[in-house]
C-alpha positions in Angstrom: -73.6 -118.4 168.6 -70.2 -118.2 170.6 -71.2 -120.2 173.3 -69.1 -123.2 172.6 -65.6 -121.4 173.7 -64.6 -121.3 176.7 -65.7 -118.8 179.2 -62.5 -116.8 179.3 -62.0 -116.7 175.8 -66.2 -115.7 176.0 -65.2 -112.9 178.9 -62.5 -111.4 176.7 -64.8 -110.8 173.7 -67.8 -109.6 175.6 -65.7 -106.8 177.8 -64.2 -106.0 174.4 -67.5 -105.3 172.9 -69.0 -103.8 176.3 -66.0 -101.3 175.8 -66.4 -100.5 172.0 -70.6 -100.3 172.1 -69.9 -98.0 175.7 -67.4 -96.4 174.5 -69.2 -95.4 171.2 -72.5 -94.1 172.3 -70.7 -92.4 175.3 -69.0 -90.3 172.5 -72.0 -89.4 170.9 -73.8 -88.6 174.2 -71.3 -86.4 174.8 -71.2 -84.7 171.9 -74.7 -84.1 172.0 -74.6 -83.0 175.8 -72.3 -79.8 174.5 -74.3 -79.3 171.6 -77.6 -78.9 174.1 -75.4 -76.4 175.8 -74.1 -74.8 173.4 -77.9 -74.2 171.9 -79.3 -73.6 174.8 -83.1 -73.0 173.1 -86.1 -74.9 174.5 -87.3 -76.6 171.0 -83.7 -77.6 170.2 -83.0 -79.0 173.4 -86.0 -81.4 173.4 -85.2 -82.2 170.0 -81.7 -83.0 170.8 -82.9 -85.0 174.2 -85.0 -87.4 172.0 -82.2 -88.1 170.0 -80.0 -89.2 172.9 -82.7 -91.1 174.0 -82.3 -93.1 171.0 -78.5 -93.3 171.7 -79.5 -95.0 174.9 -82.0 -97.6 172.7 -79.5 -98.4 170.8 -76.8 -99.2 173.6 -79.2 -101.7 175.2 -80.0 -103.2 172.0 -76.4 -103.6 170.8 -75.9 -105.4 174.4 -79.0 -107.8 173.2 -76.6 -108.2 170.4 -73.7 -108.9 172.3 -75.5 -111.2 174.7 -76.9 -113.1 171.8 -74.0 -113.9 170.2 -72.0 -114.8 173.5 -74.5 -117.0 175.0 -77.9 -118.4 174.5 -80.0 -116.8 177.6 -83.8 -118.0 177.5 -85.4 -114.3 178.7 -88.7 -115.3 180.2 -90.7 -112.1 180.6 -94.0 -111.4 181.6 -96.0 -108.4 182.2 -95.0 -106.4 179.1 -98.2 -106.3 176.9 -100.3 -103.4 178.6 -97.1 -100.8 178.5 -97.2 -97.7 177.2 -94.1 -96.7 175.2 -95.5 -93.1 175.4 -96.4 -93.5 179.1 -95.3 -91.9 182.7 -94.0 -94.5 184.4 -92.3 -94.9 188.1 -90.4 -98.2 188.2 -89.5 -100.2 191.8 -87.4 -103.7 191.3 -85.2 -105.6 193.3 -81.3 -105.0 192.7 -79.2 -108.2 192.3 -76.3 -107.0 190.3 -74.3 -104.8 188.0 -76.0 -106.6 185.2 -79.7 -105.3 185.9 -79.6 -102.3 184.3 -78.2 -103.9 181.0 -80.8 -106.5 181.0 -83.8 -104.3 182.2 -82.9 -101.3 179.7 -82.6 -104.2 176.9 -86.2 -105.9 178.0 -87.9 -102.6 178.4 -86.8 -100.7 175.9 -90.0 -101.2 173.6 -92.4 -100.8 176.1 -91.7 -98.0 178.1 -90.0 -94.6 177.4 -86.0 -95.1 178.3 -85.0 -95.8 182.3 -83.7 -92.7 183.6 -82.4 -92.8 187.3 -81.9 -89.8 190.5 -77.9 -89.6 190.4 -75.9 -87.5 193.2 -75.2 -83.9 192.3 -71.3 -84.6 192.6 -71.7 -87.5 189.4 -72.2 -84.5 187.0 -68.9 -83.5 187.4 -67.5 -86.7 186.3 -66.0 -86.8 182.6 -68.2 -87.7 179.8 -70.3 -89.6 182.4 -71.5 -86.7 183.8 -72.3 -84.7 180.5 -73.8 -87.7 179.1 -76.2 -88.4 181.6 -77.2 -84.7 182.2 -77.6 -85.3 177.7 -80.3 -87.5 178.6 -82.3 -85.2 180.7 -81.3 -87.7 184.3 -82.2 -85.7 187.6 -79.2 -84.8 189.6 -79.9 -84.1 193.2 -78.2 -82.3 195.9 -79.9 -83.9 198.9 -79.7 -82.0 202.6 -78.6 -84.0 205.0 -80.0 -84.1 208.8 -77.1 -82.2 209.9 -77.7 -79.6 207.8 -81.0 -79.4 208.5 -80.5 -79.0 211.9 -78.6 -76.5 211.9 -80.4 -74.4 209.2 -84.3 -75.4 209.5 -85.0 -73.1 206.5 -83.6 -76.0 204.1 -86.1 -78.2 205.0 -88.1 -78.5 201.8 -85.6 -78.0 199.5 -85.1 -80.8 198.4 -88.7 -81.5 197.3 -88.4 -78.4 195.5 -84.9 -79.2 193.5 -86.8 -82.5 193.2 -90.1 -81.4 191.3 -87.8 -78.6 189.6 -85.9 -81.0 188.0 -88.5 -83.3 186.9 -90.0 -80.1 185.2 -88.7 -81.3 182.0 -90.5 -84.7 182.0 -94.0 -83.0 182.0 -93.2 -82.5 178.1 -91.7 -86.3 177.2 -92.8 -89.3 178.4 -90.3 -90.4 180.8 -89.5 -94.0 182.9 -87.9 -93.6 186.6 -86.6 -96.3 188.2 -85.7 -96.7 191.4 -83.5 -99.7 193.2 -85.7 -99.3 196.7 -83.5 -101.8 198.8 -80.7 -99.4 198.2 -77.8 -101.9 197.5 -76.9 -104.6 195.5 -78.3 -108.0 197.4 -76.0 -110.6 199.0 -76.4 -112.4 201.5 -74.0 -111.0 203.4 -75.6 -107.9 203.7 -79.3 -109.9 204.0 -77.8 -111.0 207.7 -76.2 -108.1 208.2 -79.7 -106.4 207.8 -81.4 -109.3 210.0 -83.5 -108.6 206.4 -87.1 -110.7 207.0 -87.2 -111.8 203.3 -85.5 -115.2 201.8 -84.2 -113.2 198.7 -84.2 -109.6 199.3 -82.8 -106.3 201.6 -85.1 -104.6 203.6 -87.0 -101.9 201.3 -86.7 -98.0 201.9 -89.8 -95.9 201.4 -88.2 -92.3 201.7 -86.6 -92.2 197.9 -90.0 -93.6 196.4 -92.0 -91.6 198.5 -89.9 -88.7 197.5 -90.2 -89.0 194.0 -94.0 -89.4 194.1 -94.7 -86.6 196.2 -92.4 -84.5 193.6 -94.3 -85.7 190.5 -96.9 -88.2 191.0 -99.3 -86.8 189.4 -97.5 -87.0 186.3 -96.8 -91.0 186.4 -99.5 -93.0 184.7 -98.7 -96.4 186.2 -96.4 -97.8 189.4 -94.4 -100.8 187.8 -93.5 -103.4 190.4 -90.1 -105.4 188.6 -89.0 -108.5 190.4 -86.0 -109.8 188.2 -84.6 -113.3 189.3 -81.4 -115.2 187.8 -82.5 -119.1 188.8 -79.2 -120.4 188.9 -77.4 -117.9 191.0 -78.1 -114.1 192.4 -74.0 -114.4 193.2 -71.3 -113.2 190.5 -74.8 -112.5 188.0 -72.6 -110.0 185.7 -69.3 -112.4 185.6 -71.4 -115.8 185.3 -73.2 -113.4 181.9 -70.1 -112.7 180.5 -68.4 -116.1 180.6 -71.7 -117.4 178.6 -72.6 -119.2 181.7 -75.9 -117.7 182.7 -79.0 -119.3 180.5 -81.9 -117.8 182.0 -82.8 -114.5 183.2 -86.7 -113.8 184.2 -88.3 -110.5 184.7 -92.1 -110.1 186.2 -93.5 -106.9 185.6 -96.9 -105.9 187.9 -98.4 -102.7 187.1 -99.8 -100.8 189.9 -102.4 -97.6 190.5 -99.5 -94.8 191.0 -99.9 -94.3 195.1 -100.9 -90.9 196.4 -98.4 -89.2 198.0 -99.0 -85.6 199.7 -95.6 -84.3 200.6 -96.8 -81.9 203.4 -98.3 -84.9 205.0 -95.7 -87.6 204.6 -93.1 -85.3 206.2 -94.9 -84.4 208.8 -96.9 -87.6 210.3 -94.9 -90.8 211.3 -97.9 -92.2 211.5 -98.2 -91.4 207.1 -94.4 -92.7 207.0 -95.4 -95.8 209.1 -98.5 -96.6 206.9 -96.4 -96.3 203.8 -93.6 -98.1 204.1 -96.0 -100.6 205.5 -97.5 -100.9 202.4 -94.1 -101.5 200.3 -92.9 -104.0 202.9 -96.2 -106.1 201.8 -95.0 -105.4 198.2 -91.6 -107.2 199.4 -93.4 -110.1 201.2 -95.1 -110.5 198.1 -92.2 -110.2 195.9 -90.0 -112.4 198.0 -92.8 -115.4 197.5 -93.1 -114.6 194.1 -88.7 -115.2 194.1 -89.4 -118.2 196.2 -92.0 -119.7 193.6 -89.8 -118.9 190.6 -86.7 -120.4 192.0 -88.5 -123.4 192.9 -90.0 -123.7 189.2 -86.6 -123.8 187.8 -84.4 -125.6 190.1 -87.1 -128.6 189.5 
C-alpha cells in the first residue's frame, strides 16, 4: 500500500511499527509470565500458556500486516496443505537472516502449533525477554560443556535429562520446534571460511537435532524439512524488507518420517554419529539443489 515512498521514509515507519507491535505483545507476555508464576497450578498454567500462544499468533500476524502495507511481497509457499495445526512437529531450515523467524512464524502460523526454539539458560535472566519466553513454555538449556565433563564424568547425561525434562510440558500441547541446524546466519563469508561444500548453505550440525530427537522423538508426528530462499539477495534480507525493497520471499516445506534416534546409541557409537549426520548432509545436498533450481527460476 506504502510502497511508493521511499525506502527510508518506508524503514522509518516499519521499525516504528516493529517497536509498537513488539513492544505490545512483549507487555502482555510478560504480564502473563508473572501471572503463571504467581498461580503456580497445573490447569491454570496450561490455560494461561495457550493464551500466550495466541499472543505469539497475533505478533506474526500484525507483522503480515505491517509487511503488507509497507511492501507488496509475492509469498510463494508450498508444502502447507498436509499440516497439522494440532500436530508434534520438529522443524530443520536453513538460516539466512534476522528476518526468518518473522516470515516463518507469519507463514506457519495456521498450520502448525507456534515455533518454539532451545534458548541458553543465561537468556531467562534477561528482562521481559526472558519471562516472556519462559510465558510461552520455550526450553531453556544449561548445556555441559566438554571441559566439564572431563573433569566430572558423572554429568555426562545430563543434559539429555534437563532436555527431555523440559520438554515434559509438550506431551500435553501440541508443540512446533525449530531448529537453525547450520548454526549461524549464512554469508558467504562464513561459507569460505567453512570451505562449506554447498553453493547456498553452511555445513549442517547433527548434535542439536539429534539431541532433541533422542529427548522427545517419540512425541513429534512429522520431521519438516524448511528451505526458505529470498531470489534477489540472501545479503542485507531484513534491511532490503524493511525499505519495501524485497518482493518475493519463498518457503518449501518437505515433510519427513520423524528419524529414530536412541540416545544411548548415538552417544556412544561414532560409527551412529557418522551415519547420521551423513544422512542430513544428503538433506543439505538436496536442499542446496533445490536453492540452486529456485534461484535459477526467478533470476530468468
Amino acid at each position: 500500500m506504502l510502497s511508493f515512498l521511499p525506502g527510508p521514509i518506508l524503514f522509518i515507519i516499519s521499525l516504528s511499527l516493529l517497536i509498537i507491535n513488539t513492544a505490545i505483545w512483549s507487555t502482555l507476555l510478560t504480564i502473563g509470565g508473572v501471572v503463571k508464576l504467581l498461580l503456580p497450578f497445573l490447569p491454570v498454567r496450561r490455560l494461561l500458556t495457550r493464551i500466550m500462544n495466541r499472543f505469539m499468533w497475533a505478533w506474526a500476524t500484525c507483522n503480515g500486516g505491517i509487511l503488507y502495507l509497507i511492501s507488496n511481497i509475492e509469498w510463494d509457499v508450498e508444502g502447507l496443505d498436509k499440516l497439522d495445526p494440532n500436530g508434534w512437529y520438529l522443524l530443520i531450515s536453513n538460516h539466512v537472516s534476522g528476518f526468518d523467524i518473522a516470515a516463518q512464524t507469519y507463514l506457519l502460523r495456521n498450520h502448525i502449533p507456534m515455533l518454539k526454539f532451545f534458548l541458553k539458560k543465561e537468556l531467562i535472566y534477561v528482562p521481559i525477554m526472558g519471562l516472556g519466553c519462559w510465558a510461552l513454555d520455550m526450553p531453556f538449556m544449561d548445556r555441559t560443556s566438554a571441559a566439564k565433563l572431563k573433569k566430572n564424568p558423572k554429568l555426562k547425561g545430563k543434559d539429555l535429562q534437563t532436555t527431555r525434562k523440559a520438554c515434559e510440558r509438550f506431551k500435553h500441547m501440541p508443540t512446533s520446534i525449530i531448529n537453525y541446524v547450520e548454526g549461524s546466519r549464512f554469508t558467504e563469508e562464513k561459507r569460505l571460511r567453512q570451505n562449506s561444500p554447498y553453493r547456498h548453505l553452511l555445513r549442517p550440525k547433527a548434535s542439536g537435532i539429534a539431541f532433541t530427537l533422542s529427548a522427545m522423538g517419540e512425541q513429534f508426528t512429522g520431521l519438516l524439512n524448511i528451505t526458505l530462499v529470498y531470489p534477489e539477495t540472501s545479503e542485507k534480507v531484513l534491511a532490503n524488507v524493511m525499505h519495501g525493497r524485497t518482493k518475493k520471499v519463498v518457503m518449501r516445506v518437505e515433510t519427513l518420517p520423524v528419524p529414530k534416534v536412541d540416545s544411548e546409541i548415538y552417544f556412544s557409537s561414532p560409527e551412529n554419529r557418522v551415519e547420521f549426520q551423513r544422512w542430513l548432509n544428503q538433506l543439505w545436498l538436496d536442499k542446496d539443489q533445490q536453492i540452486d533450481d529456485i534461484m535459477k527460476v526467478y533470476q530468468q
